[in-house]
Backbone as XML, in Angstrom:
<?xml version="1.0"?>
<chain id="A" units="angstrom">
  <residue number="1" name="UNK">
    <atom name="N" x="0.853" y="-1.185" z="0.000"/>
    <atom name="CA" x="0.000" y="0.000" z="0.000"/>
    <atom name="C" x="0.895" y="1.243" z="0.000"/>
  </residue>
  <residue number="2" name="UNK">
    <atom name="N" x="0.504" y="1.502" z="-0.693"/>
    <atom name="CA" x="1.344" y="3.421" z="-1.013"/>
    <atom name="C" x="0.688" y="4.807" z="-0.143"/>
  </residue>
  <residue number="3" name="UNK">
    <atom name="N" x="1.007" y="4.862" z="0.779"/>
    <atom name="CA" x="1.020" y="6.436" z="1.825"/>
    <atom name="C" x="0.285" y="7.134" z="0.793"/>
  </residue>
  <residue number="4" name="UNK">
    <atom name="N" x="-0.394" y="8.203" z="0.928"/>
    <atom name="CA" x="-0.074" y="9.241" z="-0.010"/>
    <atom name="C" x="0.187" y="10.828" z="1.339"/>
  </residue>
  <residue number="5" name="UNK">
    <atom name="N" x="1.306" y="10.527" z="1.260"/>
    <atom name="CA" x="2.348" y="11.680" z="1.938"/>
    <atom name="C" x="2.046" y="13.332" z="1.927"/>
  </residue>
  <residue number="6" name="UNK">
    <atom name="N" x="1.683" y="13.180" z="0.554"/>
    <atom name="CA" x="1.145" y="14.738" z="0.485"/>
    <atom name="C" x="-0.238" y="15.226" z="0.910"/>
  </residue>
  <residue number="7" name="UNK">
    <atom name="N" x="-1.336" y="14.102" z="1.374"/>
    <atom name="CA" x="-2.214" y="14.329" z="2.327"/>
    <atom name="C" x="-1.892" y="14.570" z="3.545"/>
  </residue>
  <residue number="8" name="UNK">
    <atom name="N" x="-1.187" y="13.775" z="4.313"/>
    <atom name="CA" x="-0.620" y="13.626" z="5.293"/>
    <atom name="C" x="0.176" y="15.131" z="5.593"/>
  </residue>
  <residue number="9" name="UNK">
    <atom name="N" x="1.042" y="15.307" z="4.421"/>
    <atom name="CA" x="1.736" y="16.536" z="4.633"/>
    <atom name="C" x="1.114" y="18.271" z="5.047"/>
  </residue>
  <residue number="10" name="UNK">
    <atom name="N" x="0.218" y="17.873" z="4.142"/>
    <atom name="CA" x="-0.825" y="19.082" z="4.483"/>
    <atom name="C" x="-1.566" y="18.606" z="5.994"/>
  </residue>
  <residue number="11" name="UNK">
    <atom name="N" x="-2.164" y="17.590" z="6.486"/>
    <atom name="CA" x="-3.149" y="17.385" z="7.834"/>
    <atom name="C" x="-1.553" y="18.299" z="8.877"/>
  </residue>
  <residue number="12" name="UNK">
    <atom name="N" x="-0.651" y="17.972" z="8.601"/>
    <atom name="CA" x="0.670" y="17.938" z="9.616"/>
    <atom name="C" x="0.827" y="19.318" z="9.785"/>
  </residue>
  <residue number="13" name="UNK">
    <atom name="N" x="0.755" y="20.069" z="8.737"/>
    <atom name="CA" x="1.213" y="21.696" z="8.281"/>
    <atom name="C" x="0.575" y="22.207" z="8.703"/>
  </residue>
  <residue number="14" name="UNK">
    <atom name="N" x="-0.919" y="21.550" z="8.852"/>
    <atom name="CA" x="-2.743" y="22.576" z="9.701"/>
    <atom name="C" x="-2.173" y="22.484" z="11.001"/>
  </residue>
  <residue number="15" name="UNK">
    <atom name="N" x="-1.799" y="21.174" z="11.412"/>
    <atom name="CA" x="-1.891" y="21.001" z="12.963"/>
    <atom name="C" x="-1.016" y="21.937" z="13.035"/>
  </residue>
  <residue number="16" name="UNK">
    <atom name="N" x="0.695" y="22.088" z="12.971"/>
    <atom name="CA" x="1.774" y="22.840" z="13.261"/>
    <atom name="C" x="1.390" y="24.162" z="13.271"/>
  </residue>
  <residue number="17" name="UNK">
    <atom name="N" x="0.667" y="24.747" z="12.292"/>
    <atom name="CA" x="0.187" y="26.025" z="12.623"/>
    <atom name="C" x="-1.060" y="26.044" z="13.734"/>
  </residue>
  <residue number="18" name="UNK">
    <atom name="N" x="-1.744" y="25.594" z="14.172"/>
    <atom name="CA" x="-2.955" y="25.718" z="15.190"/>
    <atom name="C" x="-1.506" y="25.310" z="16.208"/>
  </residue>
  <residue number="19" name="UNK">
    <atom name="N" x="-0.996" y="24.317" z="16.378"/>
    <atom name="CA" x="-0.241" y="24.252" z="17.704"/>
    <atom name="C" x="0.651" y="25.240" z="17.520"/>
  </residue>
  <residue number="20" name="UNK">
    <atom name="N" x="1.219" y="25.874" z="16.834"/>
    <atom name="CA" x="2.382" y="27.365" z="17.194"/>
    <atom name="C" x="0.722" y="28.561" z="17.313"/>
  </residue>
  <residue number="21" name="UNK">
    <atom name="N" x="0.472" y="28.561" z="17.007"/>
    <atom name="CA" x="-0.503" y="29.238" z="17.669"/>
    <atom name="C" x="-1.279" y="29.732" z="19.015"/>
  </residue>
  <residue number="22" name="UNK">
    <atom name="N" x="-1.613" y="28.226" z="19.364"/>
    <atom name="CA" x="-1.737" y="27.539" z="20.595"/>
    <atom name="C" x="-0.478" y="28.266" z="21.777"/>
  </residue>
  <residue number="23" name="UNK">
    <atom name="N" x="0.495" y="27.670" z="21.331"/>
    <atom name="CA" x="1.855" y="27.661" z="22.410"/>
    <atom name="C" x="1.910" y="29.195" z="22.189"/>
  </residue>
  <residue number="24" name="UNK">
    <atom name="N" x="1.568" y="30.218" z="21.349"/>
    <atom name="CA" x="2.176" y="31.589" z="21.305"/>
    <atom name="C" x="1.143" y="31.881" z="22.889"/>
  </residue>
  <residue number="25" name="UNK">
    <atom name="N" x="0.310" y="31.418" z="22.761"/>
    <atom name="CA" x="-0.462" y="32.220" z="24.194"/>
    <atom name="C" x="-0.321" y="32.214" z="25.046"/>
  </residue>
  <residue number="26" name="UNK">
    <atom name="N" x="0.730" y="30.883" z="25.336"/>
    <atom name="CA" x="1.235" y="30.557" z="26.978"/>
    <atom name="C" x="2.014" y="30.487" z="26.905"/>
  </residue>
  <residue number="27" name="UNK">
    <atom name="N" x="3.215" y="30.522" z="25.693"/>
    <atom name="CA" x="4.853" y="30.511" z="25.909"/>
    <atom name="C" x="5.179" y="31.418" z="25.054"/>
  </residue>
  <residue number="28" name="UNK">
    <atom name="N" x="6.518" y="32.012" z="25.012"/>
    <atom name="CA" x="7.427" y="32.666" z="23.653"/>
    <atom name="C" x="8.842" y="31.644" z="23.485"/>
  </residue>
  <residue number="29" name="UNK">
    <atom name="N" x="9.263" y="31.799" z="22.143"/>
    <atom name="CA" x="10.211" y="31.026" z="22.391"/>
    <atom name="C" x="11.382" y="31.357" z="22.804"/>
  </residue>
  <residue number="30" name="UNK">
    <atom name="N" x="12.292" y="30.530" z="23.831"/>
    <atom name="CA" x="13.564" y="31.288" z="23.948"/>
    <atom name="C" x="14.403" y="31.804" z="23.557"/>
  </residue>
  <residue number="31" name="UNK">
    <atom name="N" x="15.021" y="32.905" z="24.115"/>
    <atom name="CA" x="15.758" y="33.786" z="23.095"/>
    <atom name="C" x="17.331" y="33.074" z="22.934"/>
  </residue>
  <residue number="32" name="UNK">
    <atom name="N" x="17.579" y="32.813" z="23.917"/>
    <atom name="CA" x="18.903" y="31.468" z="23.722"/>
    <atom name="C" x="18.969" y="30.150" z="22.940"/>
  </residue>
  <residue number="33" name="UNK">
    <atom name="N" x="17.750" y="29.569" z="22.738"/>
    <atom name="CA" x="17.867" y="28.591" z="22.006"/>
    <atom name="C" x="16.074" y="28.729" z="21.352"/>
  </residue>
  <residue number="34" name="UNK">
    <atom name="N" x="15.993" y="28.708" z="19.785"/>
    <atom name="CA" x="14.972" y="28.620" z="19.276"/>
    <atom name="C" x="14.134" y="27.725" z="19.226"/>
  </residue>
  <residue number="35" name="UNK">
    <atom name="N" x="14.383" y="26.485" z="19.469"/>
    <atom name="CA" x="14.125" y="24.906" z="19.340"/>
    <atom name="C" x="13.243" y="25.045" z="20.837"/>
  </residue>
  <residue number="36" name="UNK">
    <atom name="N" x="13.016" y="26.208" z="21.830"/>
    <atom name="CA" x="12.612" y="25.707" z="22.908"/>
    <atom name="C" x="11.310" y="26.952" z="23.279"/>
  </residue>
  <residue number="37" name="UNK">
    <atom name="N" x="10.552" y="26.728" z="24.118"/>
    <atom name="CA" x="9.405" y="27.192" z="24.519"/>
    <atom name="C" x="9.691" y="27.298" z="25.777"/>
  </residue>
  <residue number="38" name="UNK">
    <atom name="N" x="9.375" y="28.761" z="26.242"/>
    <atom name="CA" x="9.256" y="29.475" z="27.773"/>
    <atom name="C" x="7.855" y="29.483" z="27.950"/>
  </residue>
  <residue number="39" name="UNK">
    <atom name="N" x="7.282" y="29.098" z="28.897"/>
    <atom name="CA" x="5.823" y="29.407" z="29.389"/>
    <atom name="C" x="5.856" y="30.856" z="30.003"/>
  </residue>
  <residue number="40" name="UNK">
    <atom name="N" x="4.962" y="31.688" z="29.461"/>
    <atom name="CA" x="4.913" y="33.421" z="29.957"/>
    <atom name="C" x="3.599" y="33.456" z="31.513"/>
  </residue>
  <residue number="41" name="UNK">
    <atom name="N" x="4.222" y="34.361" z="31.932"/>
    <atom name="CA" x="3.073" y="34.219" z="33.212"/>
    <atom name="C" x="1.946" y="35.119" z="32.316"/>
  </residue>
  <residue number="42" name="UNK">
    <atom name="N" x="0.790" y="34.969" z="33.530"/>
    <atom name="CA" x="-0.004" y="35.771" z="32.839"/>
    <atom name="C" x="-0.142" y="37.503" z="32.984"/>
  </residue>
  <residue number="43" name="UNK">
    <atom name="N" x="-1.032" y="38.360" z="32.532"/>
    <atom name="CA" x="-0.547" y="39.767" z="32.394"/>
    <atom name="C" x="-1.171" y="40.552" z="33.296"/>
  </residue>
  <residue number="44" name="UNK">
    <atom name="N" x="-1.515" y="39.755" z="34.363"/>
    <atom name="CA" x="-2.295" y="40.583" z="35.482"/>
    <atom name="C" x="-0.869" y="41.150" z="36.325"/>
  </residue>
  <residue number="45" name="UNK">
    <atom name="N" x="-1.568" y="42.020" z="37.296"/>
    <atom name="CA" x="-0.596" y="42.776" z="38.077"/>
    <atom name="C" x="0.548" y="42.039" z="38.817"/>
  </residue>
  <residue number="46" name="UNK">
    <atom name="N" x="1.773" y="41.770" z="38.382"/>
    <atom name="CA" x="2.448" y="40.814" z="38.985"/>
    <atom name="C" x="3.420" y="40.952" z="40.662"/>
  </residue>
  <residue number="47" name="UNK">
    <atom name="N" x="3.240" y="42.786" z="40.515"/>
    <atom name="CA" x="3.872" y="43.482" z="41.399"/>
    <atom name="C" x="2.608" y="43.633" z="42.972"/>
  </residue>
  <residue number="48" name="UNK">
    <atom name="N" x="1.832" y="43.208" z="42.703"/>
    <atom name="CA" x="0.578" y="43.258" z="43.363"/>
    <atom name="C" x="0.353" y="42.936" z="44.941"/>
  </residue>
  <residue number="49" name="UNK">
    <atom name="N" x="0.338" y="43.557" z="46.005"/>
    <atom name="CA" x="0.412" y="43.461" z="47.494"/>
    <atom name="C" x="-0.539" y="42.270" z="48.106"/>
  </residue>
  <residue number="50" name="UNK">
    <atom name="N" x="-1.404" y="42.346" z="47.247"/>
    <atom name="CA" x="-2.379" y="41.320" z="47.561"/>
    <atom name="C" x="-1.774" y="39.549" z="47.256"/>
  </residue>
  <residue number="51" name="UNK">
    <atom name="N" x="-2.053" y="38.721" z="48.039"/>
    <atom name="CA" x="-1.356" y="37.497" z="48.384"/>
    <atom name="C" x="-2.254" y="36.983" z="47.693"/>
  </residue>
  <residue number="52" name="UNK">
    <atom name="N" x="-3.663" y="37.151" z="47.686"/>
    <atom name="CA" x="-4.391" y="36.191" z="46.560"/>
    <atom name="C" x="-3.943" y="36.685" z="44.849"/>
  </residue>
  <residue number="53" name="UNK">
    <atom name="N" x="-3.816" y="37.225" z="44.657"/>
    <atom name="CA" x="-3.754" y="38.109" z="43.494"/>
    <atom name="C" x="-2.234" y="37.215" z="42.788"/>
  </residue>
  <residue number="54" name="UNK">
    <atom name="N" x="-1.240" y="37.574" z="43.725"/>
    <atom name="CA" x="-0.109" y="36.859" z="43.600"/>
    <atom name="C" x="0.215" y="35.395" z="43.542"/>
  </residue>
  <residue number="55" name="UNK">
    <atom name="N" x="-0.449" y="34.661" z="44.413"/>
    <atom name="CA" x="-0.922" y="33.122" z="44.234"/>
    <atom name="C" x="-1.557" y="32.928" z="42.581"/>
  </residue>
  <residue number="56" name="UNK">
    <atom name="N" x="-2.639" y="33.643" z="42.079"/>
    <atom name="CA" x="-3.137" y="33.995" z="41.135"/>
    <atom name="C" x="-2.442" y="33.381" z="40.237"/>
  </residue>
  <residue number="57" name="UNK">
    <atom name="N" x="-1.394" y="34.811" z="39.923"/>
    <atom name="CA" x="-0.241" y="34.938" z="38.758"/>
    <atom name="C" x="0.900" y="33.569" z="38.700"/>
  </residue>
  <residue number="58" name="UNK">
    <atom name="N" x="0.730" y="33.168" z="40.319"/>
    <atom name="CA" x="1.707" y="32.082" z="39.975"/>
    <atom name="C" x="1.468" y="30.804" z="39.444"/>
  </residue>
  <residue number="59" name="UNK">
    <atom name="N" x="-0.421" y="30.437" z="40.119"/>
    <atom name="CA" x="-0.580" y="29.408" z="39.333"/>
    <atom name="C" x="-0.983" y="29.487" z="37.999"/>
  </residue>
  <residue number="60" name="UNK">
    <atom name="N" x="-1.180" y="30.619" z="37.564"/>
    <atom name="CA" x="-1.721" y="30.281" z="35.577"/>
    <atom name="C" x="-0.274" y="30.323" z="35.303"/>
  </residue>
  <residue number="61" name="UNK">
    <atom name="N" x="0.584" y="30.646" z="35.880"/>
    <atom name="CA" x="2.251" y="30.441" z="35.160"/>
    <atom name="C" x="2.446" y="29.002" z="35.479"/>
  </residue>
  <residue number="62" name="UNK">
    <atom name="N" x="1.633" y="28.539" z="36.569"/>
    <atom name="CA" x="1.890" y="26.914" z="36.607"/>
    <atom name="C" x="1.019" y="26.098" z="35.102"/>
  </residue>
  <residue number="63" name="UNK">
    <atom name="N" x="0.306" y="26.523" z="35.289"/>
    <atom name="CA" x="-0.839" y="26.004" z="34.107"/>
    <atom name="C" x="-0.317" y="26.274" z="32.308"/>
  </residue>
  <residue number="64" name="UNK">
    <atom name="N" x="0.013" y="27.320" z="32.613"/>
    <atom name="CA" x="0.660" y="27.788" z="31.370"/>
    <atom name="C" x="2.323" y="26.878" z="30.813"/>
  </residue>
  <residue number="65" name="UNK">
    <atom name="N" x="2.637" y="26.415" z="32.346"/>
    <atom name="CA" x="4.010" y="25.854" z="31.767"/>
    <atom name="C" x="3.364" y="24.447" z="31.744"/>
  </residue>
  <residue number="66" name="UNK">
    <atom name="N" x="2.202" y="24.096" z="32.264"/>
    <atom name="CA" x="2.426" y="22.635" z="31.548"/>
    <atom name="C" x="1.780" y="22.178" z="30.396"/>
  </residue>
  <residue number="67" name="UNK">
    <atom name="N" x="0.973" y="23.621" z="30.151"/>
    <atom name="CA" x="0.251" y="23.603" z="28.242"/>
    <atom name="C" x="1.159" y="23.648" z="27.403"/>
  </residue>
  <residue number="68" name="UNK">
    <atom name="N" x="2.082" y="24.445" z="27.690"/>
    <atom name="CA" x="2.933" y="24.974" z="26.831"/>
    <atom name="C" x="3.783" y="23.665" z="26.307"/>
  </residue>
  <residue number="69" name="UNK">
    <atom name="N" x="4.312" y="22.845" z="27.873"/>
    <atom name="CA" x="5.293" y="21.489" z="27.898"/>
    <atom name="C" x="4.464" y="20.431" z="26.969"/>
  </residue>
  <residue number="70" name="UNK">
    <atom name="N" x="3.210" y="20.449" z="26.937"/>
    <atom name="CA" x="2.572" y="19.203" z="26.089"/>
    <atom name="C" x="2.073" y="19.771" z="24.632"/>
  </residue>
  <residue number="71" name="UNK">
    <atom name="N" x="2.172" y="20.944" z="24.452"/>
    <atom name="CA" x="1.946" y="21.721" z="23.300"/>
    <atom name="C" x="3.426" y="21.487" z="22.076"/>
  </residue>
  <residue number="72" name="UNK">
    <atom name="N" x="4.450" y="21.673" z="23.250"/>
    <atom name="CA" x="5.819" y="21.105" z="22.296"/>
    <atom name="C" x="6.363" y="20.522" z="21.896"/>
  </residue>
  <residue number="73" name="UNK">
    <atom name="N" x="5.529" y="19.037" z="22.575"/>
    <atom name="CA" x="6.336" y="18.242" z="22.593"/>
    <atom name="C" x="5.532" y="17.445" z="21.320"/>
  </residue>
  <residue number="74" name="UNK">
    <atom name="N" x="4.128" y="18.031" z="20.999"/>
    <atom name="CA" x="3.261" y="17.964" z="19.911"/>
    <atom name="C" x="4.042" y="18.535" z="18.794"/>
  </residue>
  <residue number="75" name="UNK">
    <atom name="N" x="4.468" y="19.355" z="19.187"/>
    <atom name="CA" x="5.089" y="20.647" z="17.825"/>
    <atom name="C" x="6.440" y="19.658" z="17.264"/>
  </residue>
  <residue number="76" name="UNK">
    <atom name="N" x="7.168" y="19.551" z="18.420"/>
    <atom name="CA" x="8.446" y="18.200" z="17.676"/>
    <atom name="C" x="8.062" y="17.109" z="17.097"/>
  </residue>
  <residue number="77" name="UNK">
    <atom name="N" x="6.865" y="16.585" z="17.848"/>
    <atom name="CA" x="6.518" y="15.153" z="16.702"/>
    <atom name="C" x="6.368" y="15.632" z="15.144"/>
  </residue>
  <residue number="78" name="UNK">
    <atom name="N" x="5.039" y="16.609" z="15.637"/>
    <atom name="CA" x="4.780" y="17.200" z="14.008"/>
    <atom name="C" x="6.367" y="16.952" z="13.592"/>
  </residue>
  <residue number="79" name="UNK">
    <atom name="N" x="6.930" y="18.153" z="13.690"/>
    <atom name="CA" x="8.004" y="18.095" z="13.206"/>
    <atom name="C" x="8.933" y="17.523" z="12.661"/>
  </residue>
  <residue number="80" name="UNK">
    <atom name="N" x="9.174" y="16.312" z="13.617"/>
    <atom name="CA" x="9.598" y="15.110" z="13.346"/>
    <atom name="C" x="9.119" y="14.252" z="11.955"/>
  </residue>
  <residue number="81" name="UNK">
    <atom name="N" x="7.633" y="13.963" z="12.253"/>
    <atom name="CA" x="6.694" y="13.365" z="11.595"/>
    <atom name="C" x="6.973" y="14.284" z="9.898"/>
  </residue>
  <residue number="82" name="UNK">
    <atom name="N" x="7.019" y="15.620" z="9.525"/>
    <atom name="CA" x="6.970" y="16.636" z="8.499"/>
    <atom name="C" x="8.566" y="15.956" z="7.851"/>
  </residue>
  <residue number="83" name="UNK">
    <atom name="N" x="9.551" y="15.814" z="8.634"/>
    <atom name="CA" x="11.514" y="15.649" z="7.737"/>
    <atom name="C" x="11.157" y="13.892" z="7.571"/>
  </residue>
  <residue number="84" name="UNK">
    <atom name="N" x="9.971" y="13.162" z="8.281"/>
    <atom name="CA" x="9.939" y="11.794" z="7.666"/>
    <atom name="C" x="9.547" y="11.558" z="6.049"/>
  </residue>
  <residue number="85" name="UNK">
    <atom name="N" x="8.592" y="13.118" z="5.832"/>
    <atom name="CA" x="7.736" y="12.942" z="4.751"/>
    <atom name="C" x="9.311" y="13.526" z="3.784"/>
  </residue>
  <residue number="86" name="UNK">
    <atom name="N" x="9.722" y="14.272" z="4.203"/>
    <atom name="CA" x="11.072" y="14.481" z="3.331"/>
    <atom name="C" x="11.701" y="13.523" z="2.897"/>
  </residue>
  <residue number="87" name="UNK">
    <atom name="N" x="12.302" y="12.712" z="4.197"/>
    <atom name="CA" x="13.257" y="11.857" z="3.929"/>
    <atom name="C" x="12.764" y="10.538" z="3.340"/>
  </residue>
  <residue number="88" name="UNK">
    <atom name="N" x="11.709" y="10.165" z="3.159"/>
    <atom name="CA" x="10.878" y="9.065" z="2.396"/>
    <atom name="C" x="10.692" y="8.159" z="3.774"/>
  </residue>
  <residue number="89" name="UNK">
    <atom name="N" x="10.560" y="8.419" z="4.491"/>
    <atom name="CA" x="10.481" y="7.051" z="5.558"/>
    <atom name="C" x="9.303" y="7.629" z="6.610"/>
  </residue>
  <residue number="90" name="UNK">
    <atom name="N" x="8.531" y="8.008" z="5.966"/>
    <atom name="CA" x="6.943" y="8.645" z="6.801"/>
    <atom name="C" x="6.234" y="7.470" z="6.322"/>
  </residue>
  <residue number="91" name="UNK">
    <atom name="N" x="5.367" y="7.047" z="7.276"/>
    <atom name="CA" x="4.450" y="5.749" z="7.359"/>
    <atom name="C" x="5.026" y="4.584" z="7.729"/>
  </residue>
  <residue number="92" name="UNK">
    <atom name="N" x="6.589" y="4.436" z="8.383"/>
    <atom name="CA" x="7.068" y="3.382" z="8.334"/>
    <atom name="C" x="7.506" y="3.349" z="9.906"/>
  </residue>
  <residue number="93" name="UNK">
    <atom name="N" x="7.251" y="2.494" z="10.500"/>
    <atom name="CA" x="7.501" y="2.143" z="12.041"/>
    <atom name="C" x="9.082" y="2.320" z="12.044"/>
  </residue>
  <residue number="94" name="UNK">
    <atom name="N" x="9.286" y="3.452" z="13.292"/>
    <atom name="CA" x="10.868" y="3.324" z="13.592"/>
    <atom name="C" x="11.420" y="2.530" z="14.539"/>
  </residue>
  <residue number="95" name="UNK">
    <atom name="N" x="10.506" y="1.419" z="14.893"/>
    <atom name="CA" x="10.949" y="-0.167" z="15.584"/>
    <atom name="C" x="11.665" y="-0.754" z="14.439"/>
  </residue>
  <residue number="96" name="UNK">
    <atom name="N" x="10.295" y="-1.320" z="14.005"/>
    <atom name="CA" x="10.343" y="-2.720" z="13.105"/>
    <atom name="C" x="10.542" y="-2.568" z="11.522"/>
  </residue>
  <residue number="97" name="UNK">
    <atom name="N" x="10.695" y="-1.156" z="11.320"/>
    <atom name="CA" x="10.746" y="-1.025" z="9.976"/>
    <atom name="C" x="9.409" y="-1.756" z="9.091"/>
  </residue>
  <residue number="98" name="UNK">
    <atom name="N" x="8.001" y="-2.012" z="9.487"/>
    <atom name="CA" x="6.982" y="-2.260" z="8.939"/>
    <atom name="C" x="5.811" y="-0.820" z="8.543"/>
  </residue>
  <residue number="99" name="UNK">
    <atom name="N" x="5.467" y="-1.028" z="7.886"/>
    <atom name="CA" x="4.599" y="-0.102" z="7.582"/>
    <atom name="C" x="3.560" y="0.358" z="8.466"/>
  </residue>
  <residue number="100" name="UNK">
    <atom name="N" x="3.259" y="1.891" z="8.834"/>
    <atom name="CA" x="1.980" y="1.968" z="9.832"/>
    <atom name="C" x="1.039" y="1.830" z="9.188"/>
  </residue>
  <residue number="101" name="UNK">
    <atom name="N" x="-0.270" y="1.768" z="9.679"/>
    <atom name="CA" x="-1.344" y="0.958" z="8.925"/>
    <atom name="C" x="-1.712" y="2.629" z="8.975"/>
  </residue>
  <residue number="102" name="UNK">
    <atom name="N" x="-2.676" y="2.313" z="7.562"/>
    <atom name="CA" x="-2.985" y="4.052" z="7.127"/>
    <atom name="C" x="-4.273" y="4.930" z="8.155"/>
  </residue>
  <residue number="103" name="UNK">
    <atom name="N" x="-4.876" y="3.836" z="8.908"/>
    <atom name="CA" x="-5.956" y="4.062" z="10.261"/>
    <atom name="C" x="-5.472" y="4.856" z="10.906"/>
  </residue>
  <residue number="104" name="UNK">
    <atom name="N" x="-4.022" y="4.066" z="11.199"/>
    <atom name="CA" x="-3.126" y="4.761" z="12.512"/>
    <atom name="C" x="-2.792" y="6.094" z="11.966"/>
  </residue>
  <residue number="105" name="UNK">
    <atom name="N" x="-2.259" y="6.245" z="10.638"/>
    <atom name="CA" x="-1.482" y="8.180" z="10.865"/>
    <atom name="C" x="-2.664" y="8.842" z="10.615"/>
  </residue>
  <residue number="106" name="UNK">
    <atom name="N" x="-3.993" y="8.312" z="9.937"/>
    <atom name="CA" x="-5.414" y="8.889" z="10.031"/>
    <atom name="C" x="-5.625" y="9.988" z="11.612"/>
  </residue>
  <residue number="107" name="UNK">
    <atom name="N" x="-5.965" y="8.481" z="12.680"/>
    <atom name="CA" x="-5.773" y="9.174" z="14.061"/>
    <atom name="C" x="-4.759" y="9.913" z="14.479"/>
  </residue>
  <residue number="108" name="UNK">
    <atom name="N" x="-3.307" y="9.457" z="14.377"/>
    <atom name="CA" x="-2.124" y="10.195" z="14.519"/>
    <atom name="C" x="-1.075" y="10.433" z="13.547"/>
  </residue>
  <residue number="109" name="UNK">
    <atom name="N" x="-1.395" y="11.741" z="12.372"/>
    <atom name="CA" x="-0.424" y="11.897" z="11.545"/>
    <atom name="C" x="0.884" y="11.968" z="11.991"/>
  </residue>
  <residue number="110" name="UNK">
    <atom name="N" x="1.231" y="12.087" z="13.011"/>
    <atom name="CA" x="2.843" y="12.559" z="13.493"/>
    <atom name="C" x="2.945" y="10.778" z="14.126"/>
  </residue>
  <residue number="111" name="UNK">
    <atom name="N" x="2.285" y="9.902" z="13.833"/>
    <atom name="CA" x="2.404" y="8.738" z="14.603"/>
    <atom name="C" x="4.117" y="8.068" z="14.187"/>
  </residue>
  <residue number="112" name="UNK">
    <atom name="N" x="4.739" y="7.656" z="14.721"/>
    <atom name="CA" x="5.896" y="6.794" z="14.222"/>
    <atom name="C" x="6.453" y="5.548" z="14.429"/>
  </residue>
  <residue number="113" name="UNK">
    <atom name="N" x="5.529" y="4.968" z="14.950"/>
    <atom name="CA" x="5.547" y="3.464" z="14.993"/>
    <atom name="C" x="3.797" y="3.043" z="14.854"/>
  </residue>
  <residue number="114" name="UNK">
    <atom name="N" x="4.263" y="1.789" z="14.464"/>
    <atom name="CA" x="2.919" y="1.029" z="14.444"/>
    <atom name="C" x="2.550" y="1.164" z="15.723"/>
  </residue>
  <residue number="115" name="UNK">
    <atom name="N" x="0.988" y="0.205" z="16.104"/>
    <atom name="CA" x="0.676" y="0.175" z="17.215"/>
    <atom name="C" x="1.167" y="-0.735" z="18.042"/>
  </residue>
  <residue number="116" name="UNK">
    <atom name="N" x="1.687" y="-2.036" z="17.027"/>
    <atom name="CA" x="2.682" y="-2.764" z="18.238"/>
    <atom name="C" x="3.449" y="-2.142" z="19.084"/>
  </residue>
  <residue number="117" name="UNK">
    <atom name="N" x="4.119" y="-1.267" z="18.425"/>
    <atom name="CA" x="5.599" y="-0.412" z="19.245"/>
    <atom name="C" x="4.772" y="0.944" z="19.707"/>
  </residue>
  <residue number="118" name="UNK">
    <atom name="N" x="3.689" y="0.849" z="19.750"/>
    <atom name="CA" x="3.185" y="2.188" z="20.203"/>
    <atom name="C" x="2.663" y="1.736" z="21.826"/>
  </residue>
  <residue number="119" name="UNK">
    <atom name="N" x="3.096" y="1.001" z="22.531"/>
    <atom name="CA" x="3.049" y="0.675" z="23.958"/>
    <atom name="C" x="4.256" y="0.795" z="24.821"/>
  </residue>
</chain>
């Protein structure tokens, strides 16, 4: 069975833009290394006397860093999943070297192993 890659390529390119999208609201990326995502606090008063207010700001910076952490780690698969379609080896399990069944990158285009090796 023959992939057709350039479906795939486009589902991958929608997601990558909705997830950099996504991550722009709760992270920027670092200015030291581009490859990485800072979670931003949020834009309420951060200087603020009030102890609830401040609790506040700290937990949506908690919340924000762990959207941001599962938002990226989405953005690298894509990613990942996008230089497979380059390199010709998109649809192909990076265990067993067998083909993913076309169901599987249906549900998960960035998928990279079959579902055997997907446990």
């Amino acid at each position: 069975m023959k992939i057709d890659t350039n479906k795939f390529e486009k589902k991958l390119k929608d997601e990558l833009n909705l997830v950099e999208t996504e991550l722009k609201t709760v992270a920027r990326k670092n200015p030291e290394n581009k490859n990485d995502w800072q979670a931003i606090p949020d834009d309420t008063e951060k200087d603020s006397p009030d102890v609830n207010e401040a609790a506040d700001v700290i937990e949506e910076f908690g919340n924000n860093a762990g959207i941001a952490d599962q938002l990226e780690i989405r953005l690298n698969e894509i990613k990942d999943a996008l230089a497979r379609i380059k390199d010709g080896t998109y649809g192909m399990c990076g265990v067993c070297g067998e083909e993913i069944p076309e169901n599987r990158l249906e549900a998960n285009p960035a998928a990279n192993t079959c579902i055997e090796h997907a446990k």
